[in-house]
C-alpha positions in Angstrom: 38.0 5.7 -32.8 35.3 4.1 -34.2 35.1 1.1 -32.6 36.0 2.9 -28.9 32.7 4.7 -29.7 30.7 1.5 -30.2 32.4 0.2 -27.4 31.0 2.7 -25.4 27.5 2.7 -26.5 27.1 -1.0 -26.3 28.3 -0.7 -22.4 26.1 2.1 -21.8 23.2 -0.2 -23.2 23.5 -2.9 -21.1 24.0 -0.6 -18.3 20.5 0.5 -19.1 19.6 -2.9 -19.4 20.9 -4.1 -16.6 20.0 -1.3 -14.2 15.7 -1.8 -15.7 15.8 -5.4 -15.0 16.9 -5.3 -11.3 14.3 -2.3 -10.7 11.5 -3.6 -9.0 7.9 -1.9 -8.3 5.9 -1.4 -5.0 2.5 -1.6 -5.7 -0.2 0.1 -3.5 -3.5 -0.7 -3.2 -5.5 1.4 -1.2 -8.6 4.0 -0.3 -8.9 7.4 0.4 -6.3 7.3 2.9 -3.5 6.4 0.6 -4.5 8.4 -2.2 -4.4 11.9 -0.3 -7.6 12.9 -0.1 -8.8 16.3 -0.3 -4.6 17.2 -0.5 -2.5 17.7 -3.1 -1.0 14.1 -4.3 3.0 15.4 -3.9 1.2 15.4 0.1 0.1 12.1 1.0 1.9 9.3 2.2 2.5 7.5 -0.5 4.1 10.2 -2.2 6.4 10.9 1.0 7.3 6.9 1.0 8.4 7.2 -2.7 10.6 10.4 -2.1 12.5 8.6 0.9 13.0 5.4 -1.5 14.1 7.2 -4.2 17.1 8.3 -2.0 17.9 4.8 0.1 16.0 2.7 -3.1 16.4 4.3 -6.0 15.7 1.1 -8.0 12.2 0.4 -6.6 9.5 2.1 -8.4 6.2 3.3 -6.3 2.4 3.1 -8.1 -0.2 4.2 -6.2 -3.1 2.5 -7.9 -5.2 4.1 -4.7 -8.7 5.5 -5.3 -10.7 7.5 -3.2 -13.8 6.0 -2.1 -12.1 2.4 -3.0 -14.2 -0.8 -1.6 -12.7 -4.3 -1.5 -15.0 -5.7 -4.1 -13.6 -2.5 -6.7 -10.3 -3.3 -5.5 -10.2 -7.1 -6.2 -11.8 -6.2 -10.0 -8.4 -4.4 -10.7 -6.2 -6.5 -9.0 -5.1 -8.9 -11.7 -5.0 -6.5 -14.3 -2.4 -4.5 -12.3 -0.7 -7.5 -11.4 0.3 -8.2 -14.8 0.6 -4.5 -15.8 3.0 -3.9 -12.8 4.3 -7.3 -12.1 4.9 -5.8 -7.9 7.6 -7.3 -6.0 5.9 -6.0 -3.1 2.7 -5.0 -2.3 0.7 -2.4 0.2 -3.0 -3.6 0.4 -5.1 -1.4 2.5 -8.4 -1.9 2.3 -11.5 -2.8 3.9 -12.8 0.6 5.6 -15.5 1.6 3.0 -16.9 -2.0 3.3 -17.2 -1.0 7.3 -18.3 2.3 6.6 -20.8 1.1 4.6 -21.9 -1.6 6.6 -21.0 -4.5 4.3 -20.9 -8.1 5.2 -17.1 -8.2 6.7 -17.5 -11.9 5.8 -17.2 -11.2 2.5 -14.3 -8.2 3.1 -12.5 -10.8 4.4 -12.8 -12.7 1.4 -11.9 -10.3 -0.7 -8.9 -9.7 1.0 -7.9 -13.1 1.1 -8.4 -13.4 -2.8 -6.1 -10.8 -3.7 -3.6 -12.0 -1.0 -3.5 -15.3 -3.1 -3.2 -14.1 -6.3 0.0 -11.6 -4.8 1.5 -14.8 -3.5 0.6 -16.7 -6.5 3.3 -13.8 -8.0 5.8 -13.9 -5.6 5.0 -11.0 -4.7 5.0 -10.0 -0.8 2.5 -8.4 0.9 2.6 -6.0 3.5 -1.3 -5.7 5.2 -2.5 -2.4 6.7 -5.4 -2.5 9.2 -7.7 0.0 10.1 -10.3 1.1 12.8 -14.0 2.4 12.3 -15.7 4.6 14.9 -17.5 2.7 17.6 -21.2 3.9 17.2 -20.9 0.3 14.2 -21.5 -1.3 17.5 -18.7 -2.9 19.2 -19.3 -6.5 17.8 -18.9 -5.3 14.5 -16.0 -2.8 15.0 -13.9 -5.6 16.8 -14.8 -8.0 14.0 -13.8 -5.4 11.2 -10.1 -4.3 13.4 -9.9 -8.3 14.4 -10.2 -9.6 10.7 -6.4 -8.0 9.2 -4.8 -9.9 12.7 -6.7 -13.1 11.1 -5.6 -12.8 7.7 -2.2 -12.2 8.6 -1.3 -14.7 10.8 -2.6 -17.3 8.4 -1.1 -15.7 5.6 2.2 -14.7 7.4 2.0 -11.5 6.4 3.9 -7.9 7.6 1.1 -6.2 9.2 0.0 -2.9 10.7 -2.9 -3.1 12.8 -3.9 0.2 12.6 -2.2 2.2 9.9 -3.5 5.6 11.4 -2.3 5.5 14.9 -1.8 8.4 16.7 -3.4 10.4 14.4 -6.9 9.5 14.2 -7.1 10.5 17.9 -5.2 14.0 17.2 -7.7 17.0 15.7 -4.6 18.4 14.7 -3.6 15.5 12.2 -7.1 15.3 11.1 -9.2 17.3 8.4 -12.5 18.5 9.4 -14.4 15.3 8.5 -13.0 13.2 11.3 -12.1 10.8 8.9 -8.8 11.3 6.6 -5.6 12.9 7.7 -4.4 16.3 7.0 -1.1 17.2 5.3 0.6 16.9 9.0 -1.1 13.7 9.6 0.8 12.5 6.4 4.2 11.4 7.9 2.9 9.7 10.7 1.3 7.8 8.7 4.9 6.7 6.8 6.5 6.6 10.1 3.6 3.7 11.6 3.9 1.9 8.2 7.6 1.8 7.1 9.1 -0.2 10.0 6.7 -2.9 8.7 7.9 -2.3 5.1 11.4 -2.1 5.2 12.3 -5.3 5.9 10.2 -7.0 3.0 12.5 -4.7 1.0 15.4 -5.7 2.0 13.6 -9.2 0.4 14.4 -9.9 -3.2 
C-alpha cells in the first residue's frame, strides 16, 4: 500500500511538473486603454481576453503589466525587467498614444517601439502590435505620421498588427466615457473582438 501511495504522489508531481512547464504567459504592454481606466479591472479588455483563454487556453497565463498614463520611453525602462521576470511567449505592445498626446517627437516613438520589438524577438517571443489614432486638431501631418508609424514597424518587423485597436468605438458616444478618450465598460469587448482575430493565430504558435 505503501509503495501504491508513492506511486501516486510521484505521478501527480510530474503532472504538476509537466502541466507548469508547457504553460506559457501573454504579456501585455500597454496604456490607459489596456489597463481599464476609470473601470473596475475584472472590466477592461484585458481581463475579458484572459477569461475567454482560460476556457479555450487554459495553459497560457495573462499579465497585464499596463499603466495608465504609460509613454513609450516608461514602457521601454520596464521592458527587460519583465522580460526576464515573465519570460512571454507572446506579447501585446500597445503604445505610443501618450507620446502623440503629448506632442513628442514620433521619431523617437518609433524608436522606442522598435527597441522593445527587438529585445521581444531577441526572446522568441512574438509580437502582436496594436495601433492607434489621435484626434485630428495634431494637424494632419502629424496624426498620419503617428497612425502611419505601427503599419511601418510591422511590415519590417513582420508583425500581427491592428491598425487601430479602437475601431468602432472611438466614433460611438455610447462606447465612450465622457472624456472622449478611453472606452466605457461596453466599449470593452469590442475592443477584444478588433484585437483577437490578430492574436489567435500567434497562439496557436509555440
Amino acid at each position: 500500500m505503501f509503495f501504491k501511495r508513492q506511486y501516486w504522489l510521484v505521478l501527480l508531481i510530474s503532472l504538476l511538473v509537466s502541466n507548469l512547464a508547457s504553460a506559457s504567459t501573454l504579456l501585455v504592454m500597454g496604456d490607459s486603454l489596456s489597463a481599464a481606466y476609470n473601470l473596475r479591472p475584472e472590466l477592461g479588455w484585458v481581463s475579458l481576453l484572459e477569461n475567454q483563454l482560460s476556457e479555450s487556453n487554459p495553459e497560457i497565463k495573462v499579465v497585464n503589466a499596463s499603466v495608465s498614463g504609460e509613454t513609450t520611453q516608461g514602457g521601454l525602462s520596464r521592458f527587460k525587467q519583465l522580460l526576464s521576470e515573465h519570460k512571454p511567449s507572446w506579447i501585446i505592445l500597445e503604445l505610443g498614444a501618450n507620446d502623440a498626446l503629448r506632442g513628442y517627437p514620433l521619431t523617437q516613438t518609433k524608436s522606442n517601439l522598435e527597441t522593445m520589438i527587438k529585445a521581444a524577438h531577441e526572446t522568441d517571443a512574438k509580437v502582436l502590435l496594436l495601433g492607434n489614432q489621435i484626434p485630428q486638431n495634431y494637424g494632419k501631418r502629424y496624426t498620419e505620421m503617428f497612425f502611419n508609424l505601427y503599419k511601418e514597424l510591422a511590415e519590417e518587423y513582420q508583425l500581427a498588427y491592428v491598425p487601430f485597436m479602437l475601431k468602432g468605438v472611438a466614433l460611438n458616444k455610447a462606447l465612450m466615457q465622457a472624456d472622449g478618450l478611453h472606452p466605457n465598460k461596453d466599449g470593452q469587448p469590442v475592443i477584444l473582438n478588433t484585437v483577437f482575430p490578430e492574436l489567435e493565430p500567434l497562439l496557436e504558435q509555440r
